[in-house]
C-alpha positions in Angstrom: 5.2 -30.2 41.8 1.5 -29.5 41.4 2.0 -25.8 41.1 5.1 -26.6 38.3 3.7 -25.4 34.6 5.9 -25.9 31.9 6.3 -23.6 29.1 5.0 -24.5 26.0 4.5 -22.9 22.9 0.7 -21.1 22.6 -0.7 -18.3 20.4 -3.2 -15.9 22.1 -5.4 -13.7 20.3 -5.5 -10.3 21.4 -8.4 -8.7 22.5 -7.8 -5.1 21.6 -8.5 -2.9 18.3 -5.5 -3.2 15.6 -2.1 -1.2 16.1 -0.7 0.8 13.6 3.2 1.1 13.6 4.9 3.4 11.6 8.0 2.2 10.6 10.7 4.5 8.0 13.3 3.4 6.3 16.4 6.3 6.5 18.4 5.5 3.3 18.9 9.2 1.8 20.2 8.0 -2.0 22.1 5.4 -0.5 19.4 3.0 -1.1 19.3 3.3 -4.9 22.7 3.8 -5.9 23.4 0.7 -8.0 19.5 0.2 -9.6 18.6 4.1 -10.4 21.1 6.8 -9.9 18.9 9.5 -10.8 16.5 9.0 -8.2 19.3 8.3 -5.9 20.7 11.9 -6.7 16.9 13.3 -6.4 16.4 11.3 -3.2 20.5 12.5 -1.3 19.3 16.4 -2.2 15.8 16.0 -0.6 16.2 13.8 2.1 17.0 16.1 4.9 14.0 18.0 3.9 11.5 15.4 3.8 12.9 13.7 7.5 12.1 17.3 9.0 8.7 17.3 7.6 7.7 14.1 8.5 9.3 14.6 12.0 7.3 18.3 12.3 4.1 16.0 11.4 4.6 13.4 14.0 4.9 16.0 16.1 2.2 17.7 15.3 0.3 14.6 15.9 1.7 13.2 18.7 2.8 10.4 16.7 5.6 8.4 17.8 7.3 5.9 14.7 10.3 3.7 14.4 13.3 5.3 12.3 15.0 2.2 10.6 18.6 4.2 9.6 20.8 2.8 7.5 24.1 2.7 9.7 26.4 4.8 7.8 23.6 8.0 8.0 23.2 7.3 12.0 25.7 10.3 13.0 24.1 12.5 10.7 20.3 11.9 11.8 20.3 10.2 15.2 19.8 13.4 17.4 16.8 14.8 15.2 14.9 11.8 15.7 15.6 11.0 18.9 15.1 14.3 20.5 11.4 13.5 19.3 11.6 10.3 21.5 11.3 7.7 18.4 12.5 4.8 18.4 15.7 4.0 16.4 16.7 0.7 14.5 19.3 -0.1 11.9 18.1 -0.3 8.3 21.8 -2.4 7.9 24.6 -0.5 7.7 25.1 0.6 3.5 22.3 -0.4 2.6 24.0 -3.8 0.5 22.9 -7.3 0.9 26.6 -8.7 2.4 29.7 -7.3 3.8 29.4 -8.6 7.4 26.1 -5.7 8.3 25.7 -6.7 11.4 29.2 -6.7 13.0 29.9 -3.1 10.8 26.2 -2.4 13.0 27.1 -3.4 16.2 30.9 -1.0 15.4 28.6 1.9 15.4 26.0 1.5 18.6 25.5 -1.7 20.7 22.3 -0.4 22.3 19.8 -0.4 19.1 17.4 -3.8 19.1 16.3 -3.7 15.9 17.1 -4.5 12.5 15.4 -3.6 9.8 16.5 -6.0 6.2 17.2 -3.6 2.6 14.5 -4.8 0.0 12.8 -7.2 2.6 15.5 -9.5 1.5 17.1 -12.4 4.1 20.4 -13.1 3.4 22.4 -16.0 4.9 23.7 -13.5 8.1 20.7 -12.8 9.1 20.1 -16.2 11.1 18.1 -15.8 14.6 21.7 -17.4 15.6 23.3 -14.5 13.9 20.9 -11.7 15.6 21.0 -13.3 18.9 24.7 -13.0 18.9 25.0 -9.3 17.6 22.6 -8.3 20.5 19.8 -7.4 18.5 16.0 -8.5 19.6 14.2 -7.7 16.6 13.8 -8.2 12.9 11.0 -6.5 10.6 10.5 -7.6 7.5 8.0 -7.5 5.1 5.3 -9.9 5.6 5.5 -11.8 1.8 9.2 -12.2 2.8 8.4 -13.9 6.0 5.6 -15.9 5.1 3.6 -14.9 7.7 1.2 -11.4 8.8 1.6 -11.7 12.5 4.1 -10.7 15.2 6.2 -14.0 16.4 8.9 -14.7 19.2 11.2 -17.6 17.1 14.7 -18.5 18.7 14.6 -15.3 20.8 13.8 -12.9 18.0 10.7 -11.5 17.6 10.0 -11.4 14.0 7.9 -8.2 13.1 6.2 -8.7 9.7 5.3 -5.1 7.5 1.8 -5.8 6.0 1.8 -2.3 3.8 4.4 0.4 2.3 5.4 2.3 -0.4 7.3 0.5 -2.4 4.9 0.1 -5.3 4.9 3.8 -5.8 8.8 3.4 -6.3 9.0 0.4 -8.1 6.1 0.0 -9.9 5.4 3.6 -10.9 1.6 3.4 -8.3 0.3 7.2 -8.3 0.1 8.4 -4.5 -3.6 8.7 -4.8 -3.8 5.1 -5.7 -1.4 3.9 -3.1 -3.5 6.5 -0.5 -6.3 4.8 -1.7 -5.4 1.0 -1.0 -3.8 2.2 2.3 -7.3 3.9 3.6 
């Protein structure tokens, strides 16, 4: 009994320099169907061009990233990004914010452990509950939307919170030299 410790919860701060993870979302046009069909047709011609350049510079750099794929695309792009040895994760599975994502997921691979939410937005599936069940171990989100900036294990999901991207320079019309600017 004197040697028994009980787990408890505890927050430990890390010793080491800051971690950047590179995290991309893999949405083709798909993403922006219903709010801007012309960049969704600009974005379904270009796509397959821009994954190859950012996978030549990664490699080039011996960088390794996270591909969040929206689950309808994964045929089409799994074995170019994981012949690079990145990691894969589903970005749902079209991209909407219902229609049973996870199960239509878990129809398409069992083995991926993360999930990454369209528009940082939580719907009522996503519960820790709801993960759990569909065999997934991870959620990233974007920080705002989780209301907090650092990792955290909560009911057997770690919650991965995204501090910076580029949405601004979609959505709010931020020039790249701006947004390169802020993320220097």
């Amino acid at each position: 009994a004197n040697r028994l410790v009980a787990p408890g919860p505890a927050e430990d701060e890390l010793g080491a320099p800051k971690t950047i993870c590179i995290c991309h979302d893999i949405e083709a046009g798909i993403g922006h169907l219903d709010t801007d069909p012309v960049f969704a047709a600009r974005a379904e011609e270009s796509a397959d061009r821009y994954l190859d350049a950012m996978l030549d510079a990664e490699r080039a750099a011996g960088v390794k990233a996270t591909y969040a794929v929206v689950g309808q695309m994964m045929p089409q792009v799994r074995a170019r990004i994981a012949s690079d040895g990145h990691c894969l994760a589903f970005h749902s599975f079209d991209h909407r914010s219902g229609g049973d994502q996870l199960p239509r997921c878990r129809d398409l691979d069992y083995r991926l452990k993360g999930y990454r939410t369209p528009q940082s937005v939580i719907t009522p599936e996503l519960t820790d509950e709801n993960l759990c069940f569909h065999n997934f171990e991870w959620l990233a989100n974007s920080a705002w939307s989780f209301g907090f900036g650092q990792p955290r294990l909560e009911n057997r999901i770690v919650k991965i919170p995204i501090e910076f991207d580029d949405f601004a320079m979609y959505h709010d019309g931020v020039s790249y030299d701006a947004w390169e600017a802020d993320a220097l």
